[in-house]
Wavefront OBJ file of the C-alpha trace (Angstrom):
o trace
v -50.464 -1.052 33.274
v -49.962 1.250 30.583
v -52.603 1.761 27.530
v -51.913 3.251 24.226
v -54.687 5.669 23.287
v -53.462 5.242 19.653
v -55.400 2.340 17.910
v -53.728 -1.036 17.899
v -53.142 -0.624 14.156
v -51.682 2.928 14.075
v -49.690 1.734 17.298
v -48.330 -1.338 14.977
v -47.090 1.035 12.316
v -45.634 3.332 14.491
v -43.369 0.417 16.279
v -42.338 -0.743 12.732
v -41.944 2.725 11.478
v -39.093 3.160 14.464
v -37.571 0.175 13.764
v -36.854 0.719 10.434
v -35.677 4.567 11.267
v -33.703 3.203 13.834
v -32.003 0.488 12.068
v -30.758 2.790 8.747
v -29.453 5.515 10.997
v -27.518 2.641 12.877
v -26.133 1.121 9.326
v -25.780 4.396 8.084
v -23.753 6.123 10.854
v -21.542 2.788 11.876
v -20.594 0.852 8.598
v -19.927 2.029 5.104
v -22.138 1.716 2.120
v -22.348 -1.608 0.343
v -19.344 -3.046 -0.786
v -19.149 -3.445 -4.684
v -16.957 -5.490 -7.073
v -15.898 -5.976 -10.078
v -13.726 -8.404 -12.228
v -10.996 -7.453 -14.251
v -10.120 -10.916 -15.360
v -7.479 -14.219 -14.893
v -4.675 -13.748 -12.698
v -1.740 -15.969 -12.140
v -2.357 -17.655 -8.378
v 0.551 -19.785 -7.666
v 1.841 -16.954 -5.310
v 1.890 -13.567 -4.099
v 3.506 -11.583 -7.025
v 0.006 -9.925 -7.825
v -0.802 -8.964 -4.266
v 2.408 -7.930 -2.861
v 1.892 -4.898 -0.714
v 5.254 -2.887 -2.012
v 3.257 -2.201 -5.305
v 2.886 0.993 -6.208
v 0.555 0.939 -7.708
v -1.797 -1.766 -8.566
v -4.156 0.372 -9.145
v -4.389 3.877 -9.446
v -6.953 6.499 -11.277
v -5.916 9.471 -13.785
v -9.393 11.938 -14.390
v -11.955 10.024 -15.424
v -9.892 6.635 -16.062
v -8.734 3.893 -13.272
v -5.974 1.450 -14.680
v -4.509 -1.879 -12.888
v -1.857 -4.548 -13.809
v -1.331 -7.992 -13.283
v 0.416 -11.424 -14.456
v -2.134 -13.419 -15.979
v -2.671 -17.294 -15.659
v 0.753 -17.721 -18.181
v 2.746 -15.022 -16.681
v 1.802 -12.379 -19.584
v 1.921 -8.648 -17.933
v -1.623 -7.633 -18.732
v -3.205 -4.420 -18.105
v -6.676 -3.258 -17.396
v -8.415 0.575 -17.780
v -12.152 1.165 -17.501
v -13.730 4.420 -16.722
v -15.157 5.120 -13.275
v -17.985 3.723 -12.033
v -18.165 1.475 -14.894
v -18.224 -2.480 -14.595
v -16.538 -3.131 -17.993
v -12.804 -3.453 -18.154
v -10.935 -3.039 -21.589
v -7.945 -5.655 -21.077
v -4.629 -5.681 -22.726
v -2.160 -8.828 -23.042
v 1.380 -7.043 -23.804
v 4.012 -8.479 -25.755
v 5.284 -8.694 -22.155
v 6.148 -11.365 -19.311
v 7.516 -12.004 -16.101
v 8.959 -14.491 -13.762
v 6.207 -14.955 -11.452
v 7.799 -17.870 -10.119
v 9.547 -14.920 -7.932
v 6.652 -13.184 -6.014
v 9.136 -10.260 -5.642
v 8.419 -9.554 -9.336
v 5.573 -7.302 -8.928
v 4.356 -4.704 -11.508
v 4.225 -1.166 -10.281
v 2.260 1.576 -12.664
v 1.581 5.514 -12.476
v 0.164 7.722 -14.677
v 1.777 11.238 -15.543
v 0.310 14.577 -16.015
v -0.018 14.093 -19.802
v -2.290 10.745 -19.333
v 0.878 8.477 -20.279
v 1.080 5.161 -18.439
v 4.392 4.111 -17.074
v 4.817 0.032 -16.398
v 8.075 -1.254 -14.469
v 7.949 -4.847 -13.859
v 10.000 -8.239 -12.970
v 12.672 -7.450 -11.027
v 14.620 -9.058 -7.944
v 18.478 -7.925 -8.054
v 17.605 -7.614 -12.234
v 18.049 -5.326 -15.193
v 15.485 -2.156 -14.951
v 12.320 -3.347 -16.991
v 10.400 -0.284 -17.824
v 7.945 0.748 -20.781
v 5.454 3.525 -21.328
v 2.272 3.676 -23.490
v 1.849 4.646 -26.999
v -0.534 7.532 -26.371
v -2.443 9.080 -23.821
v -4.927 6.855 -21.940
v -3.427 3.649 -24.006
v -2.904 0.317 -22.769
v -0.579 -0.526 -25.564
v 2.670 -0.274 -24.651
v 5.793 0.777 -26.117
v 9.642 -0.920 -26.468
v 11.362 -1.097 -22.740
v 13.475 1.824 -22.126
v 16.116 3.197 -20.061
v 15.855 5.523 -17.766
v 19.150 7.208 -17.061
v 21.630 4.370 -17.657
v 22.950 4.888 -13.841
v 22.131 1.778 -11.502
v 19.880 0.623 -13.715
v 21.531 -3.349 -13.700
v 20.706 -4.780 -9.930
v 16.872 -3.651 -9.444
v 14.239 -4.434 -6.988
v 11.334 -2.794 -5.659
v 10.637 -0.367 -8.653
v 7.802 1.875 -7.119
v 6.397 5.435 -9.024
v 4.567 8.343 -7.187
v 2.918 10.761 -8.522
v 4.049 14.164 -7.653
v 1.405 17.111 -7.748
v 3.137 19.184 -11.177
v 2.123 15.482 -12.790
v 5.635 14.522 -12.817
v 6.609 11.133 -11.536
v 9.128 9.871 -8.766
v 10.523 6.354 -9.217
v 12.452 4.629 -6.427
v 13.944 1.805 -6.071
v 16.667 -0.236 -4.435
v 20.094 -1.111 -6.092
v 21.870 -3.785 -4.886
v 21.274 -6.769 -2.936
v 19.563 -7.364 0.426
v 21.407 -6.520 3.309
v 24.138 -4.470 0.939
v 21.460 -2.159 -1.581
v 21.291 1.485 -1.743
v 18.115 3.744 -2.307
v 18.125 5.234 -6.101
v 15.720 7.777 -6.932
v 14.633 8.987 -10.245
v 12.372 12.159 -11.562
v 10.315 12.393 -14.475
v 10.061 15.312 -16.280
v 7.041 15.859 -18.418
v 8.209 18.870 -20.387
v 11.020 17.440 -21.477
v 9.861 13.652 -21.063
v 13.251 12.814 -19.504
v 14.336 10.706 -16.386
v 16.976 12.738 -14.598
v 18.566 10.743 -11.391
v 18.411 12.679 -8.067
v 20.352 10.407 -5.533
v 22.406 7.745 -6.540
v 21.999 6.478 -2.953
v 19.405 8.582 -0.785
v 20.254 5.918 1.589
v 23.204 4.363 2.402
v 23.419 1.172 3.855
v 27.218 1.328 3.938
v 27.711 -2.168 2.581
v 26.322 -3.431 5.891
v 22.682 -2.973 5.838
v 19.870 -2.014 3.436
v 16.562 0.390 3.891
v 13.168 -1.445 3.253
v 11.172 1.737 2.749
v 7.892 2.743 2.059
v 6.909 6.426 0.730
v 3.580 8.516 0.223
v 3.180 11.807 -1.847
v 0.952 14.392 0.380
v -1.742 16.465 -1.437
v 0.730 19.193 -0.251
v 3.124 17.351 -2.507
v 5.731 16.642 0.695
v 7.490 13.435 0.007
v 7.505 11.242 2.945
v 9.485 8.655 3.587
v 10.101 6.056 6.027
v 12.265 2.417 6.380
v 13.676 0.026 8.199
v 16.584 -1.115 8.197
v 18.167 -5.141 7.801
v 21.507 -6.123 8.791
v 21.139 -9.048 6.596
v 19.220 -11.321 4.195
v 17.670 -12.563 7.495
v 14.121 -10.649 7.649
v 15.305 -10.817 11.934
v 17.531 -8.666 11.663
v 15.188 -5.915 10.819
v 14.909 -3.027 13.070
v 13.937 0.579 14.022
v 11.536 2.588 12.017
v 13.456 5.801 10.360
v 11.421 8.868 8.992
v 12.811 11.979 6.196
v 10.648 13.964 3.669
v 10.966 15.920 1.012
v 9.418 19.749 -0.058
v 10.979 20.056 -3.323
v 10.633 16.947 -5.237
v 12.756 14.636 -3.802
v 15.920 16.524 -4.151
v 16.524 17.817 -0.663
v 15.354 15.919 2.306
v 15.219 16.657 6.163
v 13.787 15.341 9.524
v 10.624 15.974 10.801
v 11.962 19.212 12.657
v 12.765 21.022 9.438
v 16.960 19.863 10.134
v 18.262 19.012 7.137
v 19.324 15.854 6.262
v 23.353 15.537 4.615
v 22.889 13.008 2.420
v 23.439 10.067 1.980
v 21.357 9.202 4.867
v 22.972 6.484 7.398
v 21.989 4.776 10.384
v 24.015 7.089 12.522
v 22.473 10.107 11.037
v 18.804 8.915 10.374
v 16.013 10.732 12.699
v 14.302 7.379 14.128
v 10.414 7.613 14.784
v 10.443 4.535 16.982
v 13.066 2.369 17.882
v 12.460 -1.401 17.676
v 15.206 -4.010 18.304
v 16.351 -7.060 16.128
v 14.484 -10.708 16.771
v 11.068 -8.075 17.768
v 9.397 -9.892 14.205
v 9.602 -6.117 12.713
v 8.036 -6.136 9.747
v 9.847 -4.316 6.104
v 7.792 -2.503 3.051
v 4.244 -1.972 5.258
v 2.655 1.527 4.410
v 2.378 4.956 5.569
v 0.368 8.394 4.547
v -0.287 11.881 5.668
v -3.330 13.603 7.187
v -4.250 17.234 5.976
v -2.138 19.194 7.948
v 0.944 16.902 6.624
v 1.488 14.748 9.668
v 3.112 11.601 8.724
v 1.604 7.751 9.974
v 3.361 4.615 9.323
v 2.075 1.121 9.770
v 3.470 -2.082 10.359
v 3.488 -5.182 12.796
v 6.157 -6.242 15.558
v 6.085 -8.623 18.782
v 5.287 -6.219 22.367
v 3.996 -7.834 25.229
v 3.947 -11.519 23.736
v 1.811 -11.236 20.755
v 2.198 -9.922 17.308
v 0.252 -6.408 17.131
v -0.445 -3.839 14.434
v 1.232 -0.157 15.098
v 1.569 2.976 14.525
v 3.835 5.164 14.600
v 2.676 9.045 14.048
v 3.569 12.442 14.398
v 1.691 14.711 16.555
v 1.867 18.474 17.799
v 5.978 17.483 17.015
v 6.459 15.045 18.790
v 6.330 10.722 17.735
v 3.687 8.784 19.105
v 2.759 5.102 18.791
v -0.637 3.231 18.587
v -1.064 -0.256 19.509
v -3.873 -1.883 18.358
v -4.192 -4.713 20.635
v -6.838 -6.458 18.443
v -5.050 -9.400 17.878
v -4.277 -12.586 20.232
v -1.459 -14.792 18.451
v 2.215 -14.360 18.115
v 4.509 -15.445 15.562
v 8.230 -14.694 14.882
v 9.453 -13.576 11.446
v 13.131 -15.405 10.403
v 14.760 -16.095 7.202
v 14.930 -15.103 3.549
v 12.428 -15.190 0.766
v 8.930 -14.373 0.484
v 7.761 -15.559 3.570
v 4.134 -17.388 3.686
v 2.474 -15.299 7.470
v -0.692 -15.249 9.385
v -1.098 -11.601 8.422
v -0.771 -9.326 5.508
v 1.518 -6.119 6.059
v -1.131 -3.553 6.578
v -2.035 -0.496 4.732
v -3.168 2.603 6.115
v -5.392 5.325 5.700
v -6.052 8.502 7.537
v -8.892 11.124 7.558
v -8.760 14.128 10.460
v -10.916 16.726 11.169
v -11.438 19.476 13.650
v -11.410 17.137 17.101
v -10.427 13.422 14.823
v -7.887 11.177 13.618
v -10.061 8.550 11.989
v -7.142 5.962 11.205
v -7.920 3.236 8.835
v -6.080 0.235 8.309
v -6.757 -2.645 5.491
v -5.342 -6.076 6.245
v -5.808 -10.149 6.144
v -5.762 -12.266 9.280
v -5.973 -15.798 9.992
v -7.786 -15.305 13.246
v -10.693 -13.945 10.786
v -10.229 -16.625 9.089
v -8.031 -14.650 6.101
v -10.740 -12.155 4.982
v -10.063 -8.659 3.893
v -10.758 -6.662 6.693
v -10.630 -2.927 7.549
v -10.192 -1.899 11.246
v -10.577 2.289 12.894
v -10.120 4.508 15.638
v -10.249 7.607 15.952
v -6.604 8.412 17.189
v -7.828 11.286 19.777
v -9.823 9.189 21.532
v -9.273 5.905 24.428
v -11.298 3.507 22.612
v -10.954 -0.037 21.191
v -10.419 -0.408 17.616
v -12.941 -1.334 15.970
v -13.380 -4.514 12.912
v -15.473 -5.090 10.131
v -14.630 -7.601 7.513
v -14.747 -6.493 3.539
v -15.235 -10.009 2.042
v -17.141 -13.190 3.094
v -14.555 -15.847 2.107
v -10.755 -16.478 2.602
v -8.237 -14.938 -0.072
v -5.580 -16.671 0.703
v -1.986 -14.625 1.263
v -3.127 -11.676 -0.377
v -1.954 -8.311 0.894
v -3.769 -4.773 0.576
v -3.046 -2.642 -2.178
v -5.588 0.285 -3.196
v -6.037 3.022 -5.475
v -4.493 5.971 -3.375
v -4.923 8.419 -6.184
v -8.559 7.866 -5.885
v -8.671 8.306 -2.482
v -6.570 11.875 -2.245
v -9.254 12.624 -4.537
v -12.734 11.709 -2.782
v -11.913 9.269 -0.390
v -13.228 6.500 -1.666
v -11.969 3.426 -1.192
v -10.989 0.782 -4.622
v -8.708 -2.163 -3.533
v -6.880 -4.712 -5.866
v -7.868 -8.230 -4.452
v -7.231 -11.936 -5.776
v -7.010 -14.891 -3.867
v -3.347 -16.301 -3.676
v -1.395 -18.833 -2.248
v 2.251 -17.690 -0.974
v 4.324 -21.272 0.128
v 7.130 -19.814 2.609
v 10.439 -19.338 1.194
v 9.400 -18.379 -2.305
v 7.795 -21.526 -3.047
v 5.179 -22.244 -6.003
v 1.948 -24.061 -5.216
v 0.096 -25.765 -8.001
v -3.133 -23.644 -8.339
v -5.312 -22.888 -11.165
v -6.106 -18.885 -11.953
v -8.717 -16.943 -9.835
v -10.029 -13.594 -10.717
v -8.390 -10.390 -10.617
v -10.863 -8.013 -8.662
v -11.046 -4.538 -7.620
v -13.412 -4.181 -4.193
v -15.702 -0.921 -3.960
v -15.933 0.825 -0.711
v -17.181 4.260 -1.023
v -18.120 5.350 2.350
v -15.695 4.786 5.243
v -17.166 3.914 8.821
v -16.971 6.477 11.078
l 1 2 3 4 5 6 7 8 9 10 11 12 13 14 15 16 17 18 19 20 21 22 23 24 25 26 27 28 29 30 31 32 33 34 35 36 37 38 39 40 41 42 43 44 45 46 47 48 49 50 51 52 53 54 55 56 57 58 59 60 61 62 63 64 65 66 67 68 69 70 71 72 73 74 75 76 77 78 79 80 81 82 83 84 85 86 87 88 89 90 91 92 93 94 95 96 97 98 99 100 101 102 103 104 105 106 107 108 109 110 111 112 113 114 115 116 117 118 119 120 121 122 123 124 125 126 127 128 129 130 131 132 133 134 135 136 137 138 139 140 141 142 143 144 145 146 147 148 149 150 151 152 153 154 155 156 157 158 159 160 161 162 163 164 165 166 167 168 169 170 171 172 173 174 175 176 177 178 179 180 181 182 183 184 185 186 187 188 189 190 191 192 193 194 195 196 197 198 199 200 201 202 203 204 205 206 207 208 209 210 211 212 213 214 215 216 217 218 219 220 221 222 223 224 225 226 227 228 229 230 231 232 233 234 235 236 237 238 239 240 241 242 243 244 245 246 247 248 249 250 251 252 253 254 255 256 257 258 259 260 261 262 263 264 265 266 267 268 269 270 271 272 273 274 275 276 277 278 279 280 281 282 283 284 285 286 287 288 289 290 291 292 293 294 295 296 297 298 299 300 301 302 303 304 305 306 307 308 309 310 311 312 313 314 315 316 317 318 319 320 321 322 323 324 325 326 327 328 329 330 331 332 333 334 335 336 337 338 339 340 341 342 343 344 345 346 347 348 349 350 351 352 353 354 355 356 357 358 359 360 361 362 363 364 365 366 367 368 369 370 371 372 373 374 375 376 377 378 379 380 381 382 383 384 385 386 387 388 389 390 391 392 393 394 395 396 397 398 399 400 401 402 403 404 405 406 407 408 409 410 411 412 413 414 415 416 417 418 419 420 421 422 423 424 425 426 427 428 429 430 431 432 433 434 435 436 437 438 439 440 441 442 443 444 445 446
């Protein structure tokens, strides 16, 4: 039998000494650092119009400053700026509201170049809402505006980006579902004028409509991908388009450099992965770019008999697709209106190195028991995903949303979180006000 020739004592601390090594370069090397929060204030509960996934953005950071939006507990459009790595919020009620009784109403905010906040808000087939701030780094804002006076009368889905020059992009859809048309719009901070680009980028040809999503690069590519819907029916949805942008958003092409003669259609659209109707395809999910300016996009569909995350990337050229597999339930998507679902639409991430694609993605489950969790891979490698969870208890039917300015920046990881109740078919539950947070995660696992 073996015998230390250390003394019993020194032997002791050496054991515990180990242990303790072993166990922070285990935490340190698998999970992220602790997970912070802080509250902003009272948001309006009764549904999902504070945690919808197509805002852009909830939050979002300009130098030193981070700024987020939300309805409060009596529908007033409230803002929110503190400075970074501060716990105190400075809150603003505007002399604005919204219908929140509509959880496609979300608020969607940028910042420009010059520190001037831009607010569009409450809008489902509506008149453009839109105001800006008084001054630089103000929460007060302005009289609503115009932007161009073109389209401006049937809005949904108003989303800014911010484009590299600190100019803004603003797109939206005008028309109605099934029969809407992409509009996009470029700010100019020189001249501090809207000029319209494309009356409609894409053209449903009064027989479908794109549900898109859209990320800025730190090359300042546009990309852009949809699906598209035959109808009001959220069945009908199918295939997953791609085009981007190296100029702004005035020319686009495909992902072989062919450009694109626009308006873009469903004949002439490049497709990154083709997914039939009555598949439970999911509209407005996420994508982004890693540094060399390859696009991902994420989303959820039925394969194989249960309901899966995906995605769908570009690689060496060529379209490749990632199924998660984490997941053990199914469910099929059908019908109209904000639909109440086991899962949030997911966001992604990406961060890639020399010989890694560390892919992120941010979601809400039921199976975990409808935490905020945040699941990786590295993308090069055949290995299971792997799950931590963000958050202890349930929130609800909220979807991801996080600071992506932030992130270009230093990677770190802010997300906009309440805890909402979504009742299917744009339904309003009687709930009292929970707190408007923003979660702190400033070390991704790896």
């Amino acid at each position: 039998m073996f015998k230390s020739s250390l003394p019993k004592k020194k032997n002791s601390l050496l054991l515990i000494f180990i242990w303790i090594l072993g166990t922070f370069l285990f935490f340190t090397g698998c999970i992220s650092s602790k997970v912070e929060e802080t509250v902003v204030g009272s948001g309006w509960a009764n549904n999902s119009v504070n945690t919808v996934i197509f805002r852009q953005n909830a939050v979002t950071t300009y130098q030193d400053y981070q700024f987020t939006a939300y309805y409060d507990e009596k529908s007033n459009l409230s803002l929110g700026k503190r400075k970074l790595n501060s716990n105190q919020w400075e809150i603003h009620k505007t002399q604005y509201k919204g219908n929140t009784k509509d959880a496609h109403n979300a608020i969607s905010i940028a910042v420009d170049g010059d520190g001037f906040l831009h607010v569009s808000w409450d809008h489902h087939d509506t008149q453009l809402r839109y105001a800006v701030s008084s001054n630089p780094l103000a929460l007060k804002l302005g009289e609503e505006k115009i932007m161009t006076g073109k389209e401006e009368d049937k809005v949904s889905y108003p989303q800014f980006y911010n484009l590299p020059d600190g100019n803004l992009l603003f797109l939206y859809r005008s028309g109605q579902s099934g029969r809407g048309s992409l509009v996009a719009n470029r700010f100019n901070t020189k001249n501090l004028k809207w000029k319209q680009l494309h009356q409609n980028l894409i053209d449903g040809e009064n027989k479908r409509n794109a549900y898109w999503q859209a990320y800025v690069d730190k090359h300042g590519t546009i990309h852009l991908s949809w699906v598209w819907r035959e109808s009001w029916d959220v069945a009908t949805n199918h295939d997953i388009a791609y085009a981007r942008s190296m100029d702004d958003g005035l020319t686009w092409e495909k992902s072989t450099g062919e450009k694109y003669l626009l308006p873009i259609t469903a004949e002439t659209a490049e497709y990154s992965w083709k997914v039939p109707e009555n598949s439970s395809l999911i509209n407005q999910t996420s994508m982004t770019a890693d540094d060399e300016g390859n696009p991902y996009i994420a989303t959820y569909w039925n394969e194989r008999g249960t309901t899966q995350f995906q995605i769908v990337y570009l690689q060496n050229g060529e379209w490749k697709k990632e199924n998660t597999a984490f997941r053990k339930s199914s469910f099929n998507l059908g019908g109209g209106g904000t639909k109440s679902i086991p899962i949030s639409r997911p966001e992604i991430l990406v961060s890639s190195g020399k010989n890694s694609i560390l892919a992120y993605l941010l979601f809400r489950d039921e199976e975990r028991g409808n935490k905020i969790s945040l699941a990786h891979k590295n993308l090069l490698k055949a290995t299971t995903w792997e799950i931590m969870d963000l958050t202890e208890n349930s929130v609800g039917q909220w979807e991801p949303n996080y600071d992506k300015e932030l992130f270009k920046q230093n990677n770190q990881l802010h997300i906009f979180v309440q805890k909402v109740t979504q009742i299917d078919g744009e339904g309003v539950a009687e709930k009292t006000s929970t707190p408007v947070k923003i979660l702190e995660l400033n070390r991704l696992p790896n």
